[in-house]
N, C-alpha and C positions, 0 to 999 in steps of 0.2 A: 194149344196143348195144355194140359190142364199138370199144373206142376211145373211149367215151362219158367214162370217166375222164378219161383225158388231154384231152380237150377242155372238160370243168369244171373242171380245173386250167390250164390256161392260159387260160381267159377271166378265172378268179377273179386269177391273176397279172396279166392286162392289167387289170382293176376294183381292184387294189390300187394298180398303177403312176398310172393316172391317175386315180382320186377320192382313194385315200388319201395317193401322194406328190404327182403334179402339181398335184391342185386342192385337199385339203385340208391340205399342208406350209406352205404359205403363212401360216395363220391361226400355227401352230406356230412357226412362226421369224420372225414380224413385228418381236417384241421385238428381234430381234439384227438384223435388214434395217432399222430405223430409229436404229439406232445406228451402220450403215455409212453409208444415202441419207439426204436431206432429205425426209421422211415422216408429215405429219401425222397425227391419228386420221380428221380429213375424206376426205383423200386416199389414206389406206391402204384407206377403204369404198370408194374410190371406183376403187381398182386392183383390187381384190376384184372389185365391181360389175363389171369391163370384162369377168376371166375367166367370170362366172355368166351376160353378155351373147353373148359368144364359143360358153360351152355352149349356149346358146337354138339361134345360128346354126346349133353342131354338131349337133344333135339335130334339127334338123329338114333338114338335107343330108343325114343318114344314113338316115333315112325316106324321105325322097321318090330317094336316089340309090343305097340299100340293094340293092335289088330289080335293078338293074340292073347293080353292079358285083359282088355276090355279097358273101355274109358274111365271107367269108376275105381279100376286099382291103381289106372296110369294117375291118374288126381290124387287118389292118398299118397300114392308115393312122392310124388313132388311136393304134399303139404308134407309130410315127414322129412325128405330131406330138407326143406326151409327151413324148416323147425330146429333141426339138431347143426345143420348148418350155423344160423344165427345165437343157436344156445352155445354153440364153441368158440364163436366171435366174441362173448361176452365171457368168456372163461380164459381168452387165448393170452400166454404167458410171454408169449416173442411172437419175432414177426415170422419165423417160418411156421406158427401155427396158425396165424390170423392167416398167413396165406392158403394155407388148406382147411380152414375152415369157409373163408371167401368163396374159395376154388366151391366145395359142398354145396354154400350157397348159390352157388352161378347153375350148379348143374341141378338144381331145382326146378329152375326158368324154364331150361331144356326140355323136361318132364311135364313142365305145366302147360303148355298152346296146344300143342298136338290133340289129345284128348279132347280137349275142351271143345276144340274145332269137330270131332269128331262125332263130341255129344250133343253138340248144336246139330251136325244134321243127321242125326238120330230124332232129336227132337222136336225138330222145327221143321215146315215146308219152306221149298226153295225160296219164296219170296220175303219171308221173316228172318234169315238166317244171315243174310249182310249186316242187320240190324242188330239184331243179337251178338253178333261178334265183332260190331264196333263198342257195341257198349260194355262187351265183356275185357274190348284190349283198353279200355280205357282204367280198366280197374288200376294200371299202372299209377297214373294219375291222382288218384283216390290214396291210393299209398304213399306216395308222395308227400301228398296234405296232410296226411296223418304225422309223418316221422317227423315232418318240419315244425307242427302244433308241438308234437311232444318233446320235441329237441330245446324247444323254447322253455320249456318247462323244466326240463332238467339242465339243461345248459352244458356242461363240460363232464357230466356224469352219463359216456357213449356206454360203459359197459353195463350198466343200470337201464337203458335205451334198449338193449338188442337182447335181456335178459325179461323184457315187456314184449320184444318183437318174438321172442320165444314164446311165449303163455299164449299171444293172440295167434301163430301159427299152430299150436295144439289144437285150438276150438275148433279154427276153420277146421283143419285136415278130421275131423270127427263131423261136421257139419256137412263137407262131401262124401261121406261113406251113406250116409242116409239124402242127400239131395241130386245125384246123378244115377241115373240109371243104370242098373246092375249090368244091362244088356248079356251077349251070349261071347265069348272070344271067339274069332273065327280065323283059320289059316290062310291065308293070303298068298298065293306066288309070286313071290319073292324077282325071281328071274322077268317079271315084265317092267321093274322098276327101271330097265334100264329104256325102255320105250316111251315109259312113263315122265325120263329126263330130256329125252330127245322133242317133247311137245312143242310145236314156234310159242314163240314169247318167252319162253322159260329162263333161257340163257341170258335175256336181256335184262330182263326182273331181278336173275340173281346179282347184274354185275349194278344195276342200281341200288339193291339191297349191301353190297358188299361197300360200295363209297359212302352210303348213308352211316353203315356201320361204321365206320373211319372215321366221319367226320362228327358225327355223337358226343364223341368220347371226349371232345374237348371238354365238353360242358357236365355230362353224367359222372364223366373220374375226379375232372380238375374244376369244375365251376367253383366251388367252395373255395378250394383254394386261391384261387384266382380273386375271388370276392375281396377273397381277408387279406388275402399277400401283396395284390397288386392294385387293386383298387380300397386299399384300407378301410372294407369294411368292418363297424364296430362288431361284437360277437354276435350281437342280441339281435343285426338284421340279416346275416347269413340263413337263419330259419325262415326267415320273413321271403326272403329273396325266394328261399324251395316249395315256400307254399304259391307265392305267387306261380312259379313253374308248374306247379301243379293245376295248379285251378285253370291255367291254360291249356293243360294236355285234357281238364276233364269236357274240354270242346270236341276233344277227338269220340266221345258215344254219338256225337253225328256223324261220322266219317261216310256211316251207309248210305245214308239220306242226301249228303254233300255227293257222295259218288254217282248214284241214280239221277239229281238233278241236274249236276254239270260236267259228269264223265269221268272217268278214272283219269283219262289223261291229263287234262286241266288241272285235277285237284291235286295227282302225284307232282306238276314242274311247279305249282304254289305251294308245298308243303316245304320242298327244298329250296325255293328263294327263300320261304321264311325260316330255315336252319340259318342260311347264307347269312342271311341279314342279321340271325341274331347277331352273329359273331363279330359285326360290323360295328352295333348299337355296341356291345361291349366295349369293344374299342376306345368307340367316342366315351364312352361313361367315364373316364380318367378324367374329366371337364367337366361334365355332368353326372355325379353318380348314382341323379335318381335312374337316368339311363338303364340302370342296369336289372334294376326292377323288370322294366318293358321288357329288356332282350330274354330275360328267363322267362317270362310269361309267355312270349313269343316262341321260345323254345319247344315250352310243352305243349301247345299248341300244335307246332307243326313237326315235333316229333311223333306225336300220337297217331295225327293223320297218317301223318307221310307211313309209320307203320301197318297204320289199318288199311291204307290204298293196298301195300303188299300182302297184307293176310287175304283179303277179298278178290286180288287180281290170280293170286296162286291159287287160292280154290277155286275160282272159276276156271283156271287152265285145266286143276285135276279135280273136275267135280265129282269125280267118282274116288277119288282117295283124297277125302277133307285134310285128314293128318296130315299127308305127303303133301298137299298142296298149301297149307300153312308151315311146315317144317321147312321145305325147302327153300322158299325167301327168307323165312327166320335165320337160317342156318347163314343164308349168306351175310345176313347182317351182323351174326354172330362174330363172324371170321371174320370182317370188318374192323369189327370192335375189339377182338383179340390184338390185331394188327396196330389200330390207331391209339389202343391207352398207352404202350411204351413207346409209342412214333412220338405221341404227344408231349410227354415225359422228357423226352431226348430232348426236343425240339425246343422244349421251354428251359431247360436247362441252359442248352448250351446255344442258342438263340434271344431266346427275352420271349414272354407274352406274346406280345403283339406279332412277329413272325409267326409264333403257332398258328395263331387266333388266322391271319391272312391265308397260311397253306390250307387249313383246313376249310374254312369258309370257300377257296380254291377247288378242295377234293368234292365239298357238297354241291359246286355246280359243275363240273365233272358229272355226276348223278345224271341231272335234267339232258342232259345228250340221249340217255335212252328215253325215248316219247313215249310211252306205253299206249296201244294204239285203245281207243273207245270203244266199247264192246257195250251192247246193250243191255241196261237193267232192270228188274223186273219190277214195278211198284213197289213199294215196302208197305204194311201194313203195320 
């Protein structure tokens, strides 16, 4: 498709702006935002919690109002809320504003997959389109690297940070009005969505989306913290540690092509041993603390995947409703993630690390019970 480009490039741009700055910057600079606000470890899960509740909202407004505002306004509106979300982050005076400005942020995310999914197969034929939207959920990834390069550079200056993550979500969200296509909105009945839930596989997908969500959260709220608090890392490798994270997750634009050659199901129970395991290597890293380099690398790695197995196993359940079929696993790992940042918060508090660090590593094999069965895929081109 001619244009095709430039539309996996500005969706991947809009997936870097809000999962990688707007919704996962947060966990990245928590250490330096509780050294400005009054910010517990309870109540940092539980400002986390508000943005991965906000995603839930988003994600399921983008679904059901997708189809009728068209892929190209459902995109600006999510780089618009990024936008103004992370620009009140950098203005925010106490913490019950950082928390609804977060909250904004989160519900950004929610806005952004739907569409995207939608405009890929607008755009794409069936057999390009797994491809396409591994390399576009990787854009996570890609932002990731970015916050962590520039966090380095500014250091302990987060409101100067998210006041840069503002200017670069303007560009994008002007850069998708002119790179996705205008297309037509169309009405949709509404009343088959409930046949559309009842699909086999579905329920399974959600409750492995919903543990994965759970067990995230250790790393995407509290990793940072954890770095600096418990494994006393100095300031200057905390960045270092999230680029590595990153650079790992940007393995996940192969997700398509790992899916096609060795199966959904193989590649979904390796993505969650390798969550498991990070949280193991962290562990050890109290001994070894280059250790912990690996486990974050590891992390983005098989958080990426293990995400893109669920974007491409739900579109193919609803291949006739992309949105709905990437929303619906989203949503579940949303509610996950709502779930697991004040689980994990509690647990670290009033357990230690290490008990988190085990439950959760716990809940992600928990996950791998549901087998997601192999379903054939098409060549990728």
């Amino acid at each position: 498709m001619k244009g095709g480009g430039n539309l996996v490039a500005a969706a991947f741009a809009l997936t870097a702006l809000s999962y990688g700055l707007a919704r996962f910057g947060y966990g990245l600079l928590l250490p330096q935002i509780r050294e400005d606000l009054p910010l517990g470890a309870v109540a940092a899960g539980w400002v986390s919690g508000g943005a991965f509740a906000a995603y839930c909202v988003g994600i399921v407004a983008a679904s059901l109002l997708g189809a009728r505002l068209g892929a190209r306004m459902m995109a600006v509106l999510a780089g618009l809320t990024a936008t103004l979300g992370v620009g009140l982050v950098a203005l925010a005076p106490s913490t019950s504003v950082l928390g609804a400005a977060i909250a904004l942020a989160g519900l950004s995310t929610g806005f952004t997959s739907p569409p995207l999914a939608a405009a890929v197969a607008q755009g794409f034929d069936g057999p390009a389109r797994p491809k396409a939207n591994g390399m576009i959920n990787s854009g996570t990834a890609a932002g990731i690297v970015f916050s962590g390069i520039v966090a380095m550079v500014v250091g302990t200056a987060w409101r100067e940070l998210y006041a840069l993550f503002a200017l670069i979500g303007g560009l994008i969200t002007i850069w998708l009005w002119f790179a996705l296509p205008a297309g037509s909105p169309v009405r949709r009945n509404d009343a088959g969505i409930s046949q559309d839930l009842a699909r086999p596989g579905l329920a399974g997908l959600c409750v492995a989306g919903f543990l994965m969500g759970v067990s995230s959260t250790a790393v995407w709220t509290f990793g940072a913290h954890i770095l600096r608090s418990v494994l006393s890392f100095p300031e200057a490798n905390i960045p270092v540690a999230w680029i590595a994270l990153g650079l790992g997750g940007l393995a996940g634009s192969s997700t398509g092509m790992l899916v096609a050659r060795f199966g959904i199901g193989s590649i979904h129970q390796a993505a969650l041993f390798g969550i498991a395991l990070c949280y193991g290597i962290l562990a050890a890293a109290t001994v070894a603390p280059l250790l912990a380099f690996a486990a974050m690398g590891l992390f983005g790695v098989a958080y990426i995947v293990s995400s893109g197995v669920l974007l491409i196993r739900g579109i193919a359940l609803l291949p006739d409703r992309p949105e709905l079929g990437l929303g619906i696993p989203f949503l579940a790992v949303a509610s996950g993630q709502t779930v697991g940042a004040p689980l994990f918060g509690a647990v670290l508090d009033g357990a230690g690390p290490w008990a988190a660090l085990l439950l959760f590593g716990a809940v992600t094999c928990g996950a791998m019970f549901e087998r997601m069965q192999d379903v054939a895929s098409p060549p990728l081109s």
